[in-house]
PDB file of N, CA, C and O in Angstrom:
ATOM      1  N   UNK A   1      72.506  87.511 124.712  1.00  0.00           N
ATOM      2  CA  UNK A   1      71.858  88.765 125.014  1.00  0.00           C
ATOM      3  C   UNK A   1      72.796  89.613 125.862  1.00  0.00           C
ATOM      4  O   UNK A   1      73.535  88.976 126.613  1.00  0.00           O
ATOM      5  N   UNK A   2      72.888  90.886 125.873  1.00  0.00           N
ATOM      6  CA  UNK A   2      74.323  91.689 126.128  1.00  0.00           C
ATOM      7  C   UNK A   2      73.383  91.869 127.739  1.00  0.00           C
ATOM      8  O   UNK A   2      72.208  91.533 127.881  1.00  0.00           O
ATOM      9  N   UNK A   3      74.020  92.309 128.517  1.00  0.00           N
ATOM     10  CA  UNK A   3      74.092  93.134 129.436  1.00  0.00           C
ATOM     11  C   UNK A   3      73.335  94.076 129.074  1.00  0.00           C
ATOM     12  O   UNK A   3      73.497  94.633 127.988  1.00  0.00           O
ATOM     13  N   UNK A   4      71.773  94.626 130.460  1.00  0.00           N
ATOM     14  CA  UNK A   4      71.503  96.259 129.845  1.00  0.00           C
ATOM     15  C   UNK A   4      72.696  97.079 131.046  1.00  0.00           C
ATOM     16  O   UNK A   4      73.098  96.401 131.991  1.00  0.00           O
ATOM     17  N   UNK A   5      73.016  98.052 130.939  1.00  0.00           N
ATOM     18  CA  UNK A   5      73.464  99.035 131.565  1.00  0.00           C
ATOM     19  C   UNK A   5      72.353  99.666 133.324  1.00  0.00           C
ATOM     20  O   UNK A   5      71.181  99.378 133.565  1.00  0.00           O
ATOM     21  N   UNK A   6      72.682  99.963 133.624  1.00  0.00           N
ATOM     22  CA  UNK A   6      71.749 100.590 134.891  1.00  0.00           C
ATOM     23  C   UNK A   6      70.749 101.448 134.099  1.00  0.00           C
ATOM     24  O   UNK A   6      69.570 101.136 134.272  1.00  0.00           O
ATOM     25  N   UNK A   7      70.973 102.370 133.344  1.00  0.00           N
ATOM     26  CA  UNK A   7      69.990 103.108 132.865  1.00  0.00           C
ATOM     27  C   UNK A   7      69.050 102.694 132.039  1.00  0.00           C
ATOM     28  O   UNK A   7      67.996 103.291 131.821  1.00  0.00           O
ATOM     29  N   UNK A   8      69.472 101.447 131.455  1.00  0.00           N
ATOM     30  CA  UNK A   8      68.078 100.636 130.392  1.00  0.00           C
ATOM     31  C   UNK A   8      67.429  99.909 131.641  1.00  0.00           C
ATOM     32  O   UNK A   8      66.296 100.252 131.979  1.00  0.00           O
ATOM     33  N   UNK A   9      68.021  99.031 132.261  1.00  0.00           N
ATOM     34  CA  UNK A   9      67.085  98.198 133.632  1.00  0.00           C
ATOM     35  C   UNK A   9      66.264  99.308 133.712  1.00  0.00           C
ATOM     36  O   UNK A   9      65.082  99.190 133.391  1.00  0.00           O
ATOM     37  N   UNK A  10      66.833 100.673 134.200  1.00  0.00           N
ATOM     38  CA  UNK A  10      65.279 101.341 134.817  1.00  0.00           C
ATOM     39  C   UNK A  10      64.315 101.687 133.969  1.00  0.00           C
ATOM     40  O   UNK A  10      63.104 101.784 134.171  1.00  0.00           O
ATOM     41  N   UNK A  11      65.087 101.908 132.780  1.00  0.00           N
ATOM     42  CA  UNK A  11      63.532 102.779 131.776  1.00  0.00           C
ATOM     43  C   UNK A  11      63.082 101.509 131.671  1.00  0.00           C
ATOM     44  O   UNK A  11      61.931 101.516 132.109  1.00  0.00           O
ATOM     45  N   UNK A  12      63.440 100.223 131.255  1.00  0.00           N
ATOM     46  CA  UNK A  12      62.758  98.912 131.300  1.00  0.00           C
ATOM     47  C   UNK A  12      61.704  98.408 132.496  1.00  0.00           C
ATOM     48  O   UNK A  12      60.733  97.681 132.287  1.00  0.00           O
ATOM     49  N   UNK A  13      62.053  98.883 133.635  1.00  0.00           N
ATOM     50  CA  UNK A  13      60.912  98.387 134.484  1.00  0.00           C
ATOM     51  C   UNK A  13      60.192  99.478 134.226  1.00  0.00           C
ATOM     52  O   UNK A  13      58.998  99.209 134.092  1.00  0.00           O
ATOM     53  N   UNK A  14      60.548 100.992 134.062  1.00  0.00           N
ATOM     54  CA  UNK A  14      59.196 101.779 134.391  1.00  0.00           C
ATOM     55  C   UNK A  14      58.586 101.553 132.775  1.00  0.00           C
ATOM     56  O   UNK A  14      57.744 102.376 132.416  1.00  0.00           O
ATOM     57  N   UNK A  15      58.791 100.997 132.271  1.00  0.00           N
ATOM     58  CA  UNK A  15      57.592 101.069 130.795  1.00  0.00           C
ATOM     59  C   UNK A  15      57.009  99.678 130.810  1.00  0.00           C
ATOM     60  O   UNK A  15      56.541  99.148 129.802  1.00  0.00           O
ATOM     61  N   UNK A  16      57.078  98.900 132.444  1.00  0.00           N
ATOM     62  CA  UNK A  16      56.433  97.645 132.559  1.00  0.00           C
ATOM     63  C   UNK A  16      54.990  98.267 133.298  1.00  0.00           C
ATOM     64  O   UNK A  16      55.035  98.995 134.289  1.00  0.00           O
ATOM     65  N   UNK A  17      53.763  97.858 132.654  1.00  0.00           N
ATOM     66  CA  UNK A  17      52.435  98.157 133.217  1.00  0.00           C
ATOM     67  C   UNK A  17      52.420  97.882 134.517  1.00  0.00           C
ATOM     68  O   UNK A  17      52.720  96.777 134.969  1.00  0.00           O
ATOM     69  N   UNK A  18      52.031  98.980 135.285  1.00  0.00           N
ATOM     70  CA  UNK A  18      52.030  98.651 137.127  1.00  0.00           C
ATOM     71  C   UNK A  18      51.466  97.568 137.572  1.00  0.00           C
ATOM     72  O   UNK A  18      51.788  97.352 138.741  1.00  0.00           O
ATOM     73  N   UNK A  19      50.550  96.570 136.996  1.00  0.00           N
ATOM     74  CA  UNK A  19      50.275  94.991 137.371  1.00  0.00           C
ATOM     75  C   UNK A  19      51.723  94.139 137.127  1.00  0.00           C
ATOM     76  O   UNK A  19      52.191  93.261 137.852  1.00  0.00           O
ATOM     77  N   UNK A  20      52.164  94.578 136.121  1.00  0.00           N
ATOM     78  CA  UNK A  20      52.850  93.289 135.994  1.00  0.00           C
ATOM     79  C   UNK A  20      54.346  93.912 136.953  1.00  0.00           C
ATOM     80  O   UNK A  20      55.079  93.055 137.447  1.00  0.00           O
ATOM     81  N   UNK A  21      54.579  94.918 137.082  1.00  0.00           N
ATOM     82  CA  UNK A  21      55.642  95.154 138.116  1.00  0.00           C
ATOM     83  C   UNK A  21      55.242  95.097 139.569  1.00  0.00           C
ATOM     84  O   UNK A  21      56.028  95.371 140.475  1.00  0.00           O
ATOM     85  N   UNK A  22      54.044  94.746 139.748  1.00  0.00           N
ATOM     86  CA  UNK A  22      53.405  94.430 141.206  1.00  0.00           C
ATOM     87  C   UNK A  22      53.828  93.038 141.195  1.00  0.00           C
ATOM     88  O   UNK A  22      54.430  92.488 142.116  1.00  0.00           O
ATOM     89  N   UNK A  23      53.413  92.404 139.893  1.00  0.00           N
ATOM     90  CA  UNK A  23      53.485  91.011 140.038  1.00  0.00           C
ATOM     91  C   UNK A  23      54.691  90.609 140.384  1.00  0.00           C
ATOM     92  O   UNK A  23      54.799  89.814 141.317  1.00  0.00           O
ATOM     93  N   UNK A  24      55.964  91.140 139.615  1.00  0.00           N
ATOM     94  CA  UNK A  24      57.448  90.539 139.718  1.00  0.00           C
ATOM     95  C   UNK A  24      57.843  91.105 141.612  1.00  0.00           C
ATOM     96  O   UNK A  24      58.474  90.522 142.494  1.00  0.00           O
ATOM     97  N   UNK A  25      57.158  92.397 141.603  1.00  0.00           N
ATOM     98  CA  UNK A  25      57.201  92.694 143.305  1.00  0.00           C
ATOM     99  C   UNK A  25      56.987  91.627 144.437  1.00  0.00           C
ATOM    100  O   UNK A  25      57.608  91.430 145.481  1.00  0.00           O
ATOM    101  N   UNK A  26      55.656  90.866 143.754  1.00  0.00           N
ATOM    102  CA  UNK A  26      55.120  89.815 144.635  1.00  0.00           C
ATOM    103  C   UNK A  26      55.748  88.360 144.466  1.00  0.00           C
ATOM    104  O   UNK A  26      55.671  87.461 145.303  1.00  0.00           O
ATOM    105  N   UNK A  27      56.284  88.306 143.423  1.00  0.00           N
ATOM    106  CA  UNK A  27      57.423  87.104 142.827  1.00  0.00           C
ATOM    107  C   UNK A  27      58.607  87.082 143.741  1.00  0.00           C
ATOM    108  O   UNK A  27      59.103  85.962 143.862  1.00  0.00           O
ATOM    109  N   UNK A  28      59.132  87.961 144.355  1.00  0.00           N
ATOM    110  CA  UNK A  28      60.271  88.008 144.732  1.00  0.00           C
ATOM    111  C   UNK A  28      60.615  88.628 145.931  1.00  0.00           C
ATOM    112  O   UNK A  28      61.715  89.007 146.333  1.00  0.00           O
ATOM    113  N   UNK A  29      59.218  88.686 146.576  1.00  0.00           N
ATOM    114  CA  UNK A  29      58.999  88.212 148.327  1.00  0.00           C
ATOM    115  C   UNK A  29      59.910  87.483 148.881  1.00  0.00           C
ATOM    116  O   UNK A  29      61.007  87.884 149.269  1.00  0.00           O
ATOM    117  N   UNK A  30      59.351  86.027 148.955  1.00  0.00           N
ATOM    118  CA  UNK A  30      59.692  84.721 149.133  1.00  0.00           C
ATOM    119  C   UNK A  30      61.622  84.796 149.056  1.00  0.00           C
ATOM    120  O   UNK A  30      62.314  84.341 149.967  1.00  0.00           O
ATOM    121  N   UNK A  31      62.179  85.423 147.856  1.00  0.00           N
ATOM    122  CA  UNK A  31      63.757  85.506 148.128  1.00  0.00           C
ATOM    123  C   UNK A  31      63.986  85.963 148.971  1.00  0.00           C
ATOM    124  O   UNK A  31      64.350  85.283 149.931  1.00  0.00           O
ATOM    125  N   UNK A  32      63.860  87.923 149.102  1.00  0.00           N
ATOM    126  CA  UNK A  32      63.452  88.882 149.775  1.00  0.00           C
ATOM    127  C   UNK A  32      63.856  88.311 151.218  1.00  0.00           C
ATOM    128  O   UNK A  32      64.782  88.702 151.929  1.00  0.00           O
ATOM    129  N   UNK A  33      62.871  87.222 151.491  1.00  0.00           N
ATOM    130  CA  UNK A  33      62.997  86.956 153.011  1.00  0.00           C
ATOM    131  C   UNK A  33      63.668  85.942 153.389  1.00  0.00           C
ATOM    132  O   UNK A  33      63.834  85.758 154.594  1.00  0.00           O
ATOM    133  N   UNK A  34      64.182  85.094 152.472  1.00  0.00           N
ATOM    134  CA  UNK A  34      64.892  83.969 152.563  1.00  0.00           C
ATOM    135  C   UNK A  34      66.181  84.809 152.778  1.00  0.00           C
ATOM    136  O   UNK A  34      66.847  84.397 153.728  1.00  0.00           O
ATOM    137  N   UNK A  35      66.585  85.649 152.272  1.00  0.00           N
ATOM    138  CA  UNK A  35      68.030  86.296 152.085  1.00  0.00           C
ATOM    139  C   UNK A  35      68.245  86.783 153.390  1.00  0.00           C
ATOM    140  O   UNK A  35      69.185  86.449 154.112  1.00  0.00           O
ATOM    141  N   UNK A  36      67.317  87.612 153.685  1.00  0.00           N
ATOM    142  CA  UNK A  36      67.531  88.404 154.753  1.00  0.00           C
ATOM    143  C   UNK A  36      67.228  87.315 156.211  1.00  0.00           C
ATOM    144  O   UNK A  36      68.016  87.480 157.143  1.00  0.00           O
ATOM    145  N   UNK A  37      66.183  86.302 156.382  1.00  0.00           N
ATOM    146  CA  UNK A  37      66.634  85.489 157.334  1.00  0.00           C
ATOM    147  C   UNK A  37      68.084  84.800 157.311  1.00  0.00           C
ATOM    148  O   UNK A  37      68.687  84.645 158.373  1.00  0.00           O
ATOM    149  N   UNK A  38      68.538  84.461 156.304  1.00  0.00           N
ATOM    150  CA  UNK A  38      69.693  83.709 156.170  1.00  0.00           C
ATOM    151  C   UNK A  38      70.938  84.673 156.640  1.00  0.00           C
ATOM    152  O   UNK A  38      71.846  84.300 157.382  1.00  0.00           O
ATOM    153  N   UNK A  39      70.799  86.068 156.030  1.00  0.00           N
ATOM    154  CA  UNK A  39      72.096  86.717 156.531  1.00  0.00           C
ATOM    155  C   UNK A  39      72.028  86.932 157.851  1.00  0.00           C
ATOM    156  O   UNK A  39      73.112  87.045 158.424  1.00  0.00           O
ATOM    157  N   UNK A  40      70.525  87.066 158.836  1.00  0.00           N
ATOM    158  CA  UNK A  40      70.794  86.692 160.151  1.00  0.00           C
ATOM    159  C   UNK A  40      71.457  85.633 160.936  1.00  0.00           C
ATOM    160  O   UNK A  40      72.130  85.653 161.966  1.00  0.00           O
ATOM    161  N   UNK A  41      71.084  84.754 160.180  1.00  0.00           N
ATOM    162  CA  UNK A  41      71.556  83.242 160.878  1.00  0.00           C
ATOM    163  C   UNK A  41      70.577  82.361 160.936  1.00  0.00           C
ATOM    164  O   UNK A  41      70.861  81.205 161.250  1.00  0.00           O
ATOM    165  N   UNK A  42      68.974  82.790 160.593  1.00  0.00           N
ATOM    166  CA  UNK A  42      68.012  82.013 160.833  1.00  0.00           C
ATOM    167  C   UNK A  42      67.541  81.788 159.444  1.00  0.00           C
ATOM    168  O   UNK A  42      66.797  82.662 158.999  1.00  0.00           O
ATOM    169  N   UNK A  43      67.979  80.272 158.274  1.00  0.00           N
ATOM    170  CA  UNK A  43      67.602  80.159 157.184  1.00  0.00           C
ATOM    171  C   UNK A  43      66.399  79.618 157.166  1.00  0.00           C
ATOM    172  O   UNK A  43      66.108  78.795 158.034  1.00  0.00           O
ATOM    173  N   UNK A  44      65.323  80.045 156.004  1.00  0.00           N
ATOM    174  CA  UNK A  44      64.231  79.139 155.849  1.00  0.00           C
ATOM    175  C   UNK A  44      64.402  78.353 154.991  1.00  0.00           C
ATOM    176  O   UNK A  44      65.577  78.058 154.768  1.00  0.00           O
ATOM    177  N   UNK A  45      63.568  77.842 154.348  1.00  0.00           N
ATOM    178  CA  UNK A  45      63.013  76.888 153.324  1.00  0.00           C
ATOM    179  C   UNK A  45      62.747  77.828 152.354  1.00  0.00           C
ATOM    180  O   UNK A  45      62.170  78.822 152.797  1.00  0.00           O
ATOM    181  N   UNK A  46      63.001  77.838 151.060  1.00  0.00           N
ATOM    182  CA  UNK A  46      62.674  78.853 150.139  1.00  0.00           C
ATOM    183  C   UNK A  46      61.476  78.509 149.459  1.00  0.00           C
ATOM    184  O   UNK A  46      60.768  79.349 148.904  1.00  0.00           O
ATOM    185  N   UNK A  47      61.163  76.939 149.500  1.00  0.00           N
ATOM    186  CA  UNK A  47      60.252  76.538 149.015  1.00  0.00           C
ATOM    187  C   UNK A  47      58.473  76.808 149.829  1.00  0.00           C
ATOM    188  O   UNK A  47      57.277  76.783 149.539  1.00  0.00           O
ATOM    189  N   UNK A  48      59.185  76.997 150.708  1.00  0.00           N
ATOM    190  CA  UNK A  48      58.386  76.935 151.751  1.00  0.00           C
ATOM    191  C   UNK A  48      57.814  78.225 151.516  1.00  0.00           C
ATOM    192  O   UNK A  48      56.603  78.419 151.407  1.00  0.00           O
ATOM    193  N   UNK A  49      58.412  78.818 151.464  1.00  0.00           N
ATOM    194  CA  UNK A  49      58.184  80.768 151.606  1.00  0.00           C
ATOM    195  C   UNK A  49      57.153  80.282 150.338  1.00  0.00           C
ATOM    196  O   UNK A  49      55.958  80.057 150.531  1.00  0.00           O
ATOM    197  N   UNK A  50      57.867  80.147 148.901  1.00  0.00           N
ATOM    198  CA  UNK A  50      57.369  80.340 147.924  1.00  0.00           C
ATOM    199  C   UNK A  50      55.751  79.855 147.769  1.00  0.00           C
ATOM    200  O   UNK A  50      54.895  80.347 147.034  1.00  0.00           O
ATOM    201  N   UNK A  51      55.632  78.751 148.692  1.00  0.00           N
ATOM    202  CA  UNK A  51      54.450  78.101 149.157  1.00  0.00           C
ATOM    203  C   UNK A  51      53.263  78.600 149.711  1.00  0.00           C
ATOM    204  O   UNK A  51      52.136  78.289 149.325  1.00  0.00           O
ATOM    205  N   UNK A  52      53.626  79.669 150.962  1.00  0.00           N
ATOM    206  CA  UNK A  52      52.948  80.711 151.389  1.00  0.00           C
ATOM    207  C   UNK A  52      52.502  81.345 150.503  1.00  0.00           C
ATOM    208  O   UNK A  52      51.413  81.035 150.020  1.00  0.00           O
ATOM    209  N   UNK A  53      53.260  82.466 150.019  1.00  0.00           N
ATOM    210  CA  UNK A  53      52.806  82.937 148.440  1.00  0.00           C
ATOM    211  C   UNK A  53      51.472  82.901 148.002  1.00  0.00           C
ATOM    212  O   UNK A  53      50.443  83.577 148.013  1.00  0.00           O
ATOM    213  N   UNK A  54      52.010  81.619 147.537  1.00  0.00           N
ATOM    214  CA  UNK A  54      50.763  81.181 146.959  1.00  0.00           C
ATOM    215  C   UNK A  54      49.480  80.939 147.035  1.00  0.00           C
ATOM    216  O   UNK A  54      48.590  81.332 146.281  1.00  0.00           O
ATOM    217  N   UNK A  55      49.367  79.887 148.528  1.00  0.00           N
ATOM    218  CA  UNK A  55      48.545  79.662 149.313  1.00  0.00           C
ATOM    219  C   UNK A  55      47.636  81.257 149.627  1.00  0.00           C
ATOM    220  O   UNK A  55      46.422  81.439 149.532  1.00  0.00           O
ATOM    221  N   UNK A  56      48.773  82.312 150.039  1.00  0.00           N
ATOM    222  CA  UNK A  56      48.000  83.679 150.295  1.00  0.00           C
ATOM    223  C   UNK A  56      47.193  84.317 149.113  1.00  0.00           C
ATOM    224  O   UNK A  56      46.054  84.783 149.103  1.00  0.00           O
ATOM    225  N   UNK A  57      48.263  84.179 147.976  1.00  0.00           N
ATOM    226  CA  UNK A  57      47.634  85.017 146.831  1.00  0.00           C
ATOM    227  C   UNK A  57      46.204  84.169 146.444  1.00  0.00           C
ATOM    228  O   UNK A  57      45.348  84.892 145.933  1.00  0.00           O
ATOM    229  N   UNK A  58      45.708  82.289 146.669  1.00  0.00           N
ATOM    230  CA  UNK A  58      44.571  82.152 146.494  1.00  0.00           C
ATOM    231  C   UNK A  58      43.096  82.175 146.923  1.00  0.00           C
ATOM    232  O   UNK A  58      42.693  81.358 147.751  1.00  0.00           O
ATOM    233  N   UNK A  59      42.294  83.080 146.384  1.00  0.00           N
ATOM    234  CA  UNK A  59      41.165  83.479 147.157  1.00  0.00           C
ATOM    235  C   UNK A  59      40.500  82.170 147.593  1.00  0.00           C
ATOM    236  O   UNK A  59      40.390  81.094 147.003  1.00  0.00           O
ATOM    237  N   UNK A  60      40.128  82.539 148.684  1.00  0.00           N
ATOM    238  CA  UNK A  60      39.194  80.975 149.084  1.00  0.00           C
ATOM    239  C   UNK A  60      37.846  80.781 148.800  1.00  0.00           C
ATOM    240  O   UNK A  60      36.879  81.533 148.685  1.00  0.00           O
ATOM    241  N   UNK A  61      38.008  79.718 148.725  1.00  0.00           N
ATOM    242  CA  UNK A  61      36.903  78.708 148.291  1.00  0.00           C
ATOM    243  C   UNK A  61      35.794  78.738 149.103  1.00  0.00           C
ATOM    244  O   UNK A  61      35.845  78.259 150.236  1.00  0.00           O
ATOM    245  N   UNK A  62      34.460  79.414 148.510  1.00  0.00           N
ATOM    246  CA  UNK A  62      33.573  79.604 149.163  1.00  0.00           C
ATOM    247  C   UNK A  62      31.690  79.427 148.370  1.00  0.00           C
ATOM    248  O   UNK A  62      31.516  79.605 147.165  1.00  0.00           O
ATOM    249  N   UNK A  63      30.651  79.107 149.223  1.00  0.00           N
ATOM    250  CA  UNK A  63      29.779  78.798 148.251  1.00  0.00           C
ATOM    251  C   UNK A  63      28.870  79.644 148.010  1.00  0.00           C
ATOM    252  O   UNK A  63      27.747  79.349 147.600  1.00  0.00           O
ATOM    253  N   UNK A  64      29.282  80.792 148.249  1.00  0.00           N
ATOM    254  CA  UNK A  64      28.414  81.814 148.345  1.00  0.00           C
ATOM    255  C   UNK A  64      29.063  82.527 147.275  1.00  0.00           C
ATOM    256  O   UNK A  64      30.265  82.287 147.160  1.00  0.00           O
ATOM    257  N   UNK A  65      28.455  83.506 146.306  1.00  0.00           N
ATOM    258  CA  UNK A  65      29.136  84.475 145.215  1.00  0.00           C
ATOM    259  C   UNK A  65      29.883  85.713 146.195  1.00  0.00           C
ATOM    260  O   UNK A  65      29.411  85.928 147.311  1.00  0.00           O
ATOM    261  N   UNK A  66      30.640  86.215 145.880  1.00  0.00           N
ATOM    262  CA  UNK A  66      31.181  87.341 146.387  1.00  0.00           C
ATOM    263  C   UNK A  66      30.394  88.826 145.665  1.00  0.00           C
ATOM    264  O   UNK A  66      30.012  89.046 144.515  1.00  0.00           O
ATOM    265  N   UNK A  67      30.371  89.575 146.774  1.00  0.00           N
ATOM    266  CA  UNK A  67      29.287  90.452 146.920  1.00  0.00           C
ATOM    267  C   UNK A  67      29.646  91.740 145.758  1.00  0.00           C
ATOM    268  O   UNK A  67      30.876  91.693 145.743  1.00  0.00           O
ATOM    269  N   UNK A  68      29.372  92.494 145.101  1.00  0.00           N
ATOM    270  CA  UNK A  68      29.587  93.605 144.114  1.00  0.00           C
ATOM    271  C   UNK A  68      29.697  94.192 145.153  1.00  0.00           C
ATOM    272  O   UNK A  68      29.191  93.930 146.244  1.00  0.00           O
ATOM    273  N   UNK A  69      30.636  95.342 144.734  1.00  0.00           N
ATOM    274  CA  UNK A  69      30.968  96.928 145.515  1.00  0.00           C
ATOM    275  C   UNK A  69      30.501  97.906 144.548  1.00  0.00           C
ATOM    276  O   UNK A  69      30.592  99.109 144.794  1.00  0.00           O
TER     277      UNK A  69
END
């Protein structure tokens, strides 16, 4: 698969439906902060991050229905 150029990457993300470019947004947190602690000097766990994530993105478990707006 060739290389896109700078100008296909962008028309390529903007003709991605705004969920799913939220989603790759929220995918790539977890690097995001691994990179930038690390170029400080303070590395994390990437797994770890990626862990959070997750843990955050799942609604909790509760026995009550959640209420209509």
């Amino acid at each position: 698969m060739p290389l896109m150029d700078w100008k296909q990457a962008i028309e390529r993300w903007r003709s991605l439906p705004p969920e799913e470019r939220a989603r790759i947004r929220r995918r790539r947190i977890p690097l995001n902060v691994a990179e930038s602690m690390a170029f400080e000097g303070e590395p994390v766990d990437l797994a770890a991050m990626e862990a959070e994530l997750v843990r955050l993105e799942t609604p909790p478990a509760t026995s009550k229905p959640a209420l209509a707006s």
